[in-house]
TIMIZA-183269 format. One record per atom (N, C-alpha, C): x, y, z. Coordinates in pm, whole numbers, padded with zeros to 5 digits, always signed. Example, Ala and Ser with C-alpha at 12.3 -4.5 7.8 and 13.67 -1.06 7.14 Angstrom:
+01319-00569+00780/+01230-00450+00780/+01320-00330+00780/+01285-00225+00708/+01367-00106+00714/+01290+00003+00787/
END
This chain:
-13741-10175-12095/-13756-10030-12110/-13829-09969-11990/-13927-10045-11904/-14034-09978-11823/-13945-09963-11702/-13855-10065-11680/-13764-10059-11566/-13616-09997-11575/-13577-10023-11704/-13493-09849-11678/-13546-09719-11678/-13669-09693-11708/-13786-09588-11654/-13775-09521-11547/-13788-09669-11463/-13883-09657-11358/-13696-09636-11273/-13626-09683-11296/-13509-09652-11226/-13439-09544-11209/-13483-09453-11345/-13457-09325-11391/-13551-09200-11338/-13643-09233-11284/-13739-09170-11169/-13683-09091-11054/-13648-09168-10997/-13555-09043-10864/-13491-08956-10893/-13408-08964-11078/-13298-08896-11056/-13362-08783-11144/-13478-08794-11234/-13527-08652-11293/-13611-08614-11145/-13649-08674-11054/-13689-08610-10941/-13619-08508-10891/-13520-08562-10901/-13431-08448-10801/-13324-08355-10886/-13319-08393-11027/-13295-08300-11103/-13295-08152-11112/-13418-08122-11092/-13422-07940-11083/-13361-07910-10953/-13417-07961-10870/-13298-07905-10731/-13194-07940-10752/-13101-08003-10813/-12966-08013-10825/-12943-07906-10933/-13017-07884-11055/-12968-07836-11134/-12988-07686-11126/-13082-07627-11000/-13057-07563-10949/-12956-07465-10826/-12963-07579-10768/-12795-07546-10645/-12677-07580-10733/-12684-07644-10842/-12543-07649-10942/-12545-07464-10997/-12650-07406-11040/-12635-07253-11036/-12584-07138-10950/-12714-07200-10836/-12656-07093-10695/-12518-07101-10669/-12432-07193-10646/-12354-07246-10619/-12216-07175-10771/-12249-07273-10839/-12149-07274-10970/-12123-07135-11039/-12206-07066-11034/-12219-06912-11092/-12117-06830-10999/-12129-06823-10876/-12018-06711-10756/-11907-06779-10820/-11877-06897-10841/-11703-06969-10806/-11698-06947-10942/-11749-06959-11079/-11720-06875-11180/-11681-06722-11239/-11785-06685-11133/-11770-06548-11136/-11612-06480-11053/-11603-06559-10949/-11512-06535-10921/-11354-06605-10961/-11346-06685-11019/-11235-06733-11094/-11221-06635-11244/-11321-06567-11270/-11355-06495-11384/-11220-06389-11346/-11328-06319-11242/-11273-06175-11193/-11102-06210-11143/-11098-06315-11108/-10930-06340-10988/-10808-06318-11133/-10867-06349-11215/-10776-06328-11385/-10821-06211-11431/-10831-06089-11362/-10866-05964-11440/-10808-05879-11349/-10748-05799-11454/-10692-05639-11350/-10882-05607-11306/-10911-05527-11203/-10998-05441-11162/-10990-05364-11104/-11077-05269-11145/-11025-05111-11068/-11121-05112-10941/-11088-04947-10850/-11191-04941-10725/-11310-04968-10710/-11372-04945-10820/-11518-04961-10874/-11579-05075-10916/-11507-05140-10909/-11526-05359-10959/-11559-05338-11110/-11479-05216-11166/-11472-05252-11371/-11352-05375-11362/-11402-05461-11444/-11293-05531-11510/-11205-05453-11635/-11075-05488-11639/-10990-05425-11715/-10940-05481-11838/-10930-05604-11807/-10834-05695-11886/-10795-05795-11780/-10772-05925-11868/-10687-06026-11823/-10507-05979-11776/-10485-05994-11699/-10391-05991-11653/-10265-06164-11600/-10326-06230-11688/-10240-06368-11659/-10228-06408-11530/-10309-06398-11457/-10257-06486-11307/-10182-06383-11249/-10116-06294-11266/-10104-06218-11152/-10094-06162-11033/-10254-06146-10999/-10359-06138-10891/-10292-06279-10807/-10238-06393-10836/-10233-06497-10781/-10078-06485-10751/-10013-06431-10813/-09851-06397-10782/-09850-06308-10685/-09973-06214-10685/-09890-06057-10579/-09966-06182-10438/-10076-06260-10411/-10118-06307-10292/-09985-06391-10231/-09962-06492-10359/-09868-06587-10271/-09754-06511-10241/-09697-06406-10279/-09614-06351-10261/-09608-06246-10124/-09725-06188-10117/-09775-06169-09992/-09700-06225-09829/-09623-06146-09800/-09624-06226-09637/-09745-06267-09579/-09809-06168-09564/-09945-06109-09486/-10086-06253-09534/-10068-06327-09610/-10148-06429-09681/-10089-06526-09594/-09986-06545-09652/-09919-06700-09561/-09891-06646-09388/-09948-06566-09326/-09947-06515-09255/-10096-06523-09180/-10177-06493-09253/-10312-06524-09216/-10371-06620-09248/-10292-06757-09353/-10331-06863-09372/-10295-06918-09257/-10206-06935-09169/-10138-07018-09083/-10201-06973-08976/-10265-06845-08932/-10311-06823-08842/-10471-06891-08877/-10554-06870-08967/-10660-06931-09000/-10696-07057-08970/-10527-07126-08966/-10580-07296-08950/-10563-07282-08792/-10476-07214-08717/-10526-07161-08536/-10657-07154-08506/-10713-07064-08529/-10813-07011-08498/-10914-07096-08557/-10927-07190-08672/-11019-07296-08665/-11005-07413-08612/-10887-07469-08595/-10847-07577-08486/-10896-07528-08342/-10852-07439-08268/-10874-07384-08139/-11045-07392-08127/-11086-07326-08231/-11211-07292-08204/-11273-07435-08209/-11313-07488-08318/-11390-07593-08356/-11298-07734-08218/-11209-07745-08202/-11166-07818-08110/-11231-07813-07956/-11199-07662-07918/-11261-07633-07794/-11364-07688-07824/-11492-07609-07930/-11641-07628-07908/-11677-07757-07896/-11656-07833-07958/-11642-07990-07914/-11650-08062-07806/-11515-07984-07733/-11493-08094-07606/-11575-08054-07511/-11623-07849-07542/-11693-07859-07431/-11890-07854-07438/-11884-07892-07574/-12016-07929-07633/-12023-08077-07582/-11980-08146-07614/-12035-08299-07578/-12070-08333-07392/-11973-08261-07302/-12013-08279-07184/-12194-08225-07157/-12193-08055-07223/-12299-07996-07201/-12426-08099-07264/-12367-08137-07381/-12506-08192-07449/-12515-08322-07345/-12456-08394-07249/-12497-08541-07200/-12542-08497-07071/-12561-08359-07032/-12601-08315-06905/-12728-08251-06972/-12749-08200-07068/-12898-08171-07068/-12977-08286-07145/-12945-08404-07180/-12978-08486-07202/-13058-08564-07090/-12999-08519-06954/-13019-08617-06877/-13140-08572-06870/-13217-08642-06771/-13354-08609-06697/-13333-08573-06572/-13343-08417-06561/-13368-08327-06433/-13436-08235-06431/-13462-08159-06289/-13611-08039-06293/-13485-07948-06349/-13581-07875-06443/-13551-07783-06521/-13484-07772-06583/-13450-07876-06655/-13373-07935-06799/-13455-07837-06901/-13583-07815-06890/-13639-07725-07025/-13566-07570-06981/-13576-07548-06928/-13501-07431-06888/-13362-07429-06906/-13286-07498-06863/-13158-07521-06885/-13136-07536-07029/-13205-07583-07144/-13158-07595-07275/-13213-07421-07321/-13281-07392-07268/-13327-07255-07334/-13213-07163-07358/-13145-07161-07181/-13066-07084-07180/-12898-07091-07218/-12912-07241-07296/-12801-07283-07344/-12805-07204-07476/-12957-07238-07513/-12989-07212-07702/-12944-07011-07710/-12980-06950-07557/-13029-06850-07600/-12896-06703-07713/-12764-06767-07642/-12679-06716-07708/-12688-06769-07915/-12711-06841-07947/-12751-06845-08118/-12839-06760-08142/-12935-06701-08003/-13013-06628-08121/-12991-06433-08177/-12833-06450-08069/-12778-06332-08103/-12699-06339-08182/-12699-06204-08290/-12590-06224-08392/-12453-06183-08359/-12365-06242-08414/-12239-06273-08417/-12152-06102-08398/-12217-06051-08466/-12176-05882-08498/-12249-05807-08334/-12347-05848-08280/-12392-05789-08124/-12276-05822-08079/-12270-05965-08067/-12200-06068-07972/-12052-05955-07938/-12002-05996-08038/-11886-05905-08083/-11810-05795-07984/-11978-05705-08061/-11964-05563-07968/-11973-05536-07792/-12029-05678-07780/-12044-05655-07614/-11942-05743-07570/-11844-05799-07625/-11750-05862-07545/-11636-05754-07559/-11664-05631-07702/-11495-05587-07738/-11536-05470-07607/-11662-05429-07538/-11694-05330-07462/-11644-05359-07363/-11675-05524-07305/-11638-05583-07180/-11488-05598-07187/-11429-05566-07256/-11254-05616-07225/-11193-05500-07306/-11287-05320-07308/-11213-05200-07288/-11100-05238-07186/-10988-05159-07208/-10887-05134-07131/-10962-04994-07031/-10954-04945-07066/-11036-04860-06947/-11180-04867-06892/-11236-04860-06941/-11352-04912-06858/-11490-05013-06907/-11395-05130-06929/-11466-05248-06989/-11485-05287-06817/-11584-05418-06872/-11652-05456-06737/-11541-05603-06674/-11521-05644-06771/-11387-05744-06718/-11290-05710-06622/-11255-05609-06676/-11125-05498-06561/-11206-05480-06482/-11325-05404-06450/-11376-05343-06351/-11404-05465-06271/-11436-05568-06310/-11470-05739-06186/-11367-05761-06143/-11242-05792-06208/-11119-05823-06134/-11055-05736-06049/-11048-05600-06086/-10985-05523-05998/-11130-05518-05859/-11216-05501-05917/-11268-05506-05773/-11280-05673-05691/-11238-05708-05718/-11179-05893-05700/-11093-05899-05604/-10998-05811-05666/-10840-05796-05628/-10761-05894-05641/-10840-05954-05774/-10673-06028-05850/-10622-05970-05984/-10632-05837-05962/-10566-05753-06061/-10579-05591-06007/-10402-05510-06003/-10441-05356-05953/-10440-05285-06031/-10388-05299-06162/-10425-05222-06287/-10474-05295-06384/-10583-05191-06467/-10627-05237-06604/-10557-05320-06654/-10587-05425-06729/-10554-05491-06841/-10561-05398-06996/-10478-05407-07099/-10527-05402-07212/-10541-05551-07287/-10656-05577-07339/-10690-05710-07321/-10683-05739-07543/-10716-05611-07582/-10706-05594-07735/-10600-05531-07763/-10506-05467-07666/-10389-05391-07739/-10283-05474-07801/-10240-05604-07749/-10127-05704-07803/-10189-05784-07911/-10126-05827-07981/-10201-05943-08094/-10220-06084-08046/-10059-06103-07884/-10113-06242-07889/-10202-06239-07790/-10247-06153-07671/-10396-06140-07584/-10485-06141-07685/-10520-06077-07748/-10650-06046-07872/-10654-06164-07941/-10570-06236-07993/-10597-06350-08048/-10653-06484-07990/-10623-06540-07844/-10646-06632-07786/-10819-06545-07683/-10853-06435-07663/-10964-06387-07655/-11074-06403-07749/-11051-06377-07861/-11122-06368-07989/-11163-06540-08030/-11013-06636-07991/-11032-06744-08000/-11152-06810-07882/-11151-06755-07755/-11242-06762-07704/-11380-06714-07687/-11402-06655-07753/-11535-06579-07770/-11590-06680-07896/-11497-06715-08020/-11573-06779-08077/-11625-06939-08062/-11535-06996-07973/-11578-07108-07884/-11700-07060-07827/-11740-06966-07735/-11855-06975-07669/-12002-06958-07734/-11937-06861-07880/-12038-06841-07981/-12111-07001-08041/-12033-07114-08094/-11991-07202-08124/-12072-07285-08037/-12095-07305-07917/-12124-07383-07843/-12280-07439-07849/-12340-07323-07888/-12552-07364-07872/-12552-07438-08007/-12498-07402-08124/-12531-07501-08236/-12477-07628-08252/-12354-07657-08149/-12266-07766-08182/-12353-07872-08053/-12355-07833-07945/-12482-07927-07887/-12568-07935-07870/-12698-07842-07988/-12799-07889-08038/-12762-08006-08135/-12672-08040-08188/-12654-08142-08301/-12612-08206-08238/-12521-08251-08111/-12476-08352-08010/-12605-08432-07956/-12668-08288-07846/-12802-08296-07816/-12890-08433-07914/-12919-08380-08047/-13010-08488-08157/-12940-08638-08114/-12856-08599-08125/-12753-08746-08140/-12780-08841-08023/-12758-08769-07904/-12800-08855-07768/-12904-08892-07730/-13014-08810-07797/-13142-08835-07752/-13238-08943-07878/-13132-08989-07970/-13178-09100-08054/-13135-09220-08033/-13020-09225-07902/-12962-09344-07871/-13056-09444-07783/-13005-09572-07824/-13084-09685-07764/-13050-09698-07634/-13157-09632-07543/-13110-09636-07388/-13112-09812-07339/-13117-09913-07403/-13092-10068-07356/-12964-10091-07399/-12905-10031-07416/-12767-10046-07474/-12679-10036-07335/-12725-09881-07269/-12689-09878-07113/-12712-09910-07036/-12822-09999-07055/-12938-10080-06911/-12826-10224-06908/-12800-10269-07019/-12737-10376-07015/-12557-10351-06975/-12513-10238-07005/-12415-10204-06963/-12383-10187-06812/-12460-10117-06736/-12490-10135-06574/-12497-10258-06547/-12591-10373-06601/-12554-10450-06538/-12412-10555-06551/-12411-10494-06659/-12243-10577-06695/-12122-10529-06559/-12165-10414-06494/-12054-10317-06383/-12043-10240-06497/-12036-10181-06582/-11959-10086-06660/-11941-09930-06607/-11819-09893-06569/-11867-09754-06515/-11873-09678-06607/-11939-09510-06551/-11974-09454-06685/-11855-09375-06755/-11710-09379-06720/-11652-09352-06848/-11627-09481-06934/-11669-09624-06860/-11672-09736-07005/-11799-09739-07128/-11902-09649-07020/-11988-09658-07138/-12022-09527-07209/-11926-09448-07174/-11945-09346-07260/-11868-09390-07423/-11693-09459-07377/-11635-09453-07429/-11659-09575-07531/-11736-09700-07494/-11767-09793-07581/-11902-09793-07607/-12018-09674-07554/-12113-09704-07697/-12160-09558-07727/-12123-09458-07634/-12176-09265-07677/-12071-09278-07772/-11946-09274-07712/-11884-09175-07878/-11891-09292-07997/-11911-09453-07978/-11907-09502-08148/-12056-09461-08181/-12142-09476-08097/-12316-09428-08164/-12264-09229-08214/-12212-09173-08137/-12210-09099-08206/-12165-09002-08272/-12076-09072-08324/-11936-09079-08448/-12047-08983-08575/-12164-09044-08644/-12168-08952-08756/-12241-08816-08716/-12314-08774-08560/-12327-08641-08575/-12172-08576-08517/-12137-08632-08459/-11996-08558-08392/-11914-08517-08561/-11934-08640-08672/-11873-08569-08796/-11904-08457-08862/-12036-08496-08860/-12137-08313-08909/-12111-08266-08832/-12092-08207-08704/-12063-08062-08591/-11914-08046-08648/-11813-08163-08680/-11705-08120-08742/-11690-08046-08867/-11741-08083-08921/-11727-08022-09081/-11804-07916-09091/-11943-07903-09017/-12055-07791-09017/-11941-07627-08949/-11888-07690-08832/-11835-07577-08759/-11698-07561-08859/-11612-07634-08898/-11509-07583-09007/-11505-07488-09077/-11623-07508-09129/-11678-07433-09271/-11711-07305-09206/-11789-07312-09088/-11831-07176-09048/-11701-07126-09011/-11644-07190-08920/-11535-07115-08802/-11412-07081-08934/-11422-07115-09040/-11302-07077-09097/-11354-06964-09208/-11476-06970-09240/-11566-06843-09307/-11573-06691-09195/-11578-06739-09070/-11629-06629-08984/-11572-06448-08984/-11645-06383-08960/-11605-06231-08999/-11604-06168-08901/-11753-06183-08818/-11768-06064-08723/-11690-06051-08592/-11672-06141-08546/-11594-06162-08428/-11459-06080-08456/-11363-06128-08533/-11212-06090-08507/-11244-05961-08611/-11347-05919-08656/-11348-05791-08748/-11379-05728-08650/-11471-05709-08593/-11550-05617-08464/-11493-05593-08353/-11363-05723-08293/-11286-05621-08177/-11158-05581-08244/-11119-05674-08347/-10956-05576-08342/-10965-05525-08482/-11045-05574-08610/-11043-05552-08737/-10929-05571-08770/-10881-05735-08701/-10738-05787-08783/-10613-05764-08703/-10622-05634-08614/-10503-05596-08575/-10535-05651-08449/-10381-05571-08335/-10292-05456-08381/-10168-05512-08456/-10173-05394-08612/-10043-05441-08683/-10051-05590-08746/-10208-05621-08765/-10234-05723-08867/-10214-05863-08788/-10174-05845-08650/-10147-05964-08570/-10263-06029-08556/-10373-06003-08568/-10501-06125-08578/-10598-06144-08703/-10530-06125-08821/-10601-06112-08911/-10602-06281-08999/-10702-06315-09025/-10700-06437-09085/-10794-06400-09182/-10744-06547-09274/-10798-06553-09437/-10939-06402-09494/-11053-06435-09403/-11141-06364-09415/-11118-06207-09372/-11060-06171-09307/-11024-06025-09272/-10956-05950-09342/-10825-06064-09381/-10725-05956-09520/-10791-05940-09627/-10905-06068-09671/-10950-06062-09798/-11079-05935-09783/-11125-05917-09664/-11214-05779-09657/-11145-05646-09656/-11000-05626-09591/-10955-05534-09607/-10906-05496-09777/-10852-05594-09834/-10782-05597-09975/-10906-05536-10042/-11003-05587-10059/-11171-05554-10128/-11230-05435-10092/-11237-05385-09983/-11308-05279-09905/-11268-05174-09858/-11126-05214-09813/-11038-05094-09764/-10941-05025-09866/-10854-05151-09938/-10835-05063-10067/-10814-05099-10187/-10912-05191-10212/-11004-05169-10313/-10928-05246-10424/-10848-05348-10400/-10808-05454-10466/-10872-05580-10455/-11015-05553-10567/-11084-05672-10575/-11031-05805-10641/-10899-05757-10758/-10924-05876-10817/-10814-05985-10705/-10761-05941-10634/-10628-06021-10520/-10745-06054-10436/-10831-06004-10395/-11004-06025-10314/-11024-06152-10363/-11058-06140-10475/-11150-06258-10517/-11048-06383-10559/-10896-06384-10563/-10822-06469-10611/-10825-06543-10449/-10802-06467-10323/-10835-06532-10177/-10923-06623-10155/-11036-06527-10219/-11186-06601-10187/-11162-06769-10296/-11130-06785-10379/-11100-06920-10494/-11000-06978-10361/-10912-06940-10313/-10813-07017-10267/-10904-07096-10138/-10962-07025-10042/-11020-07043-09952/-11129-07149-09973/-11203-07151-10076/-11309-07227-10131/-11233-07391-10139/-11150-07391-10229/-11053-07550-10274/-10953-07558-10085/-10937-07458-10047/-10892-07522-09884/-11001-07590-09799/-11147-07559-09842/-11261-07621-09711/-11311-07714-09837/-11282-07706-09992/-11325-07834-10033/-11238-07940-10039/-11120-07903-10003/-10972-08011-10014/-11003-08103-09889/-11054-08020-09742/-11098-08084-09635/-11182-08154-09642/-11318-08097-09667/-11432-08199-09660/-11377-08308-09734/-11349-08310-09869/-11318-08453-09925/-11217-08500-09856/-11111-08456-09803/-11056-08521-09754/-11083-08618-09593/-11145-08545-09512/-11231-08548-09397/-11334-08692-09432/-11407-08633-09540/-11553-08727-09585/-11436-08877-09612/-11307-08876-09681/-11277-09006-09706/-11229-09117-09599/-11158-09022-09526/-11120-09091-09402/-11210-09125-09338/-11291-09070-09269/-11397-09073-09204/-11504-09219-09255/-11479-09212-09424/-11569-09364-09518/-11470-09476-09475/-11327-09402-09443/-11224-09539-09461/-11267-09613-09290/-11265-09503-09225/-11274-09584-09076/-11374-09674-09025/-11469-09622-09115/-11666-09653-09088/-11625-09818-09184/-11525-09822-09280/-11507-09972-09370/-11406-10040-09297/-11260-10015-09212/-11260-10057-09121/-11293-10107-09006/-11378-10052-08932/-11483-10092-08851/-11577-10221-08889/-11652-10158-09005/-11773-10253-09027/-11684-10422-09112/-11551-10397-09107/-11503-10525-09149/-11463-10626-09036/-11442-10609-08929/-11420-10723-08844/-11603-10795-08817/-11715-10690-08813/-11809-10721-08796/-11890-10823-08916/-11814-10814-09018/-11845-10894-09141/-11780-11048-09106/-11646-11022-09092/-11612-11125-09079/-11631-11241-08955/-11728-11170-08870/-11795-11277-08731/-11913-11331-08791/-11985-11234-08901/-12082-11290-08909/-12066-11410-08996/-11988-11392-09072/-11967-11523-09209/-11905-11634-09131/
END
């Protein structure tokens, strides 16, 4: 009895915080599976059940499967870029040089602006008339007229895709950053002397050491980059003609603009089981490779 007790210890430990974030958490995705089965008017009254519905007029929707497909763009692009060009940055301020403290400052310093500034000073800088982008190139002279850089959907889209890469970048190699600076630098002492050059030892002991933060910057930035608002709301608000609007933008216009909460909140359910379909799916593969791996190493040792 004292030792199933005593085994049973951690888990009323951590009980109230679970059985608390089971609230924070469990209450919105109720509430909103509530509401996604109810007519609602402008005013967020519920009306009545309406049978699923709300879930017929979305899928039926061009404009959904339209901004779903663009959604998985714009989080591939994004979260892909930030990556490739997060891991170089994070193994250069890793290194030891004068003014490495400086150099990470001014890496960090873009996170500490919000996303909605950010926004506004890039949609200023790439005015068609007198944004500051046009005004550098033409006085460059590798361009004699303005650009419109937001008037097309597919310029505005691969812009927007770039802005949120650069947004993307200070949090994804601060978590690279952790990663490199916990590695066993005798790992590379012995590698030099083996000859190893440094793309052999990046490639046989940086990226397997650091496989599980490179997984968190994956899944961390997913979740964000496929939640994100301010960026593609603040220069084009979706457009022109709905050409950059993804998951999060239609579901703000449907809610806000006119005022079809309950097709709102049937988005918001769909969107939720798409980044939880990933993570589990992500988290399994990711267990399967880590049990692949650690099985040839089993079998040297036995």
């Amino acid at each position: 009895m004292a030792n199933r007790f005593q085994k049973s210890v951690p888990l009323m430990m951590i009980l109230p915080g679970l059985a608390l974030a089971v609230a924070i958490i469990g209450y919105p995705i109720f509430d909103l599976a509530w509401t996604s089965m109810q007519d609602v008017s402008r005013f967020g009254k519920l009306t009545g059940m309406n049978g699923g519905e709300n879930y017929h007029e979305v899928f039926a929707d061009p404009l959904f499967w339209e901004s779903l497909w663009r959604t998985g763009i714009w989080t591939f692009a994004v979260v892909g870029g930030t990556l490739a060009i997060s891991m170089p940055v994070a193994m250069i301020l890793n290194d030891d040089f004068h003014g490495r403290g400086l150099a990470r400052v001014i890496i960090m310093l873009p996170w500490a602006i919000s996303l909605t500034m950010t926004a506004v000073v890039w949609r200023w800088a790439l005015n068609g008339r007198a944004g500051l982008l046009n005004a550098t190139l033409m006085n460059a002279g590798i361009i004699d007229q303005p650009v419109e850089w937001l008037a097309t959907a597919s310029t505005a889209f691969v812009v927007e895709i770039l802005v949120g890469i650069l947004v993307s970048i200070p949090f994804t190699t601060t978590i690279l950053l952790g990663g490199l600076s916990s590695m066993p630098q005798d790992a590379y002492e012995a590698a030099v002397v083996d000859g190893a050059s440094g793309w052999d030892q990046f490639r046989h002991i940086t990226l397997p050491l650091m496989k599980p933060f490179i997984n968190i910057a994956i899944v961390l930035n997913v979740i964000y980059v496929f939640n994100s608002l301010p960026i593609i709301w603040v220069m084009t608000e979706g457009g022109p003609a709905n050409g950059t609007d993804i998951l999060v933008t239609y579901l703000y216009k449907l809610a806000f603009r006119f005022g079809q909460l309950g097709k709102a909140a049937a988005i918001s359910l769909v969107m939720f089981f798409v980044l939880l379909a990933f993570t589990m799916l992500y988290v399994a593969l990711v267990s399967r490779n880590d049990r692949d791996d650690a099985a040839p190493e089993e079998e040297v040792k036995a």
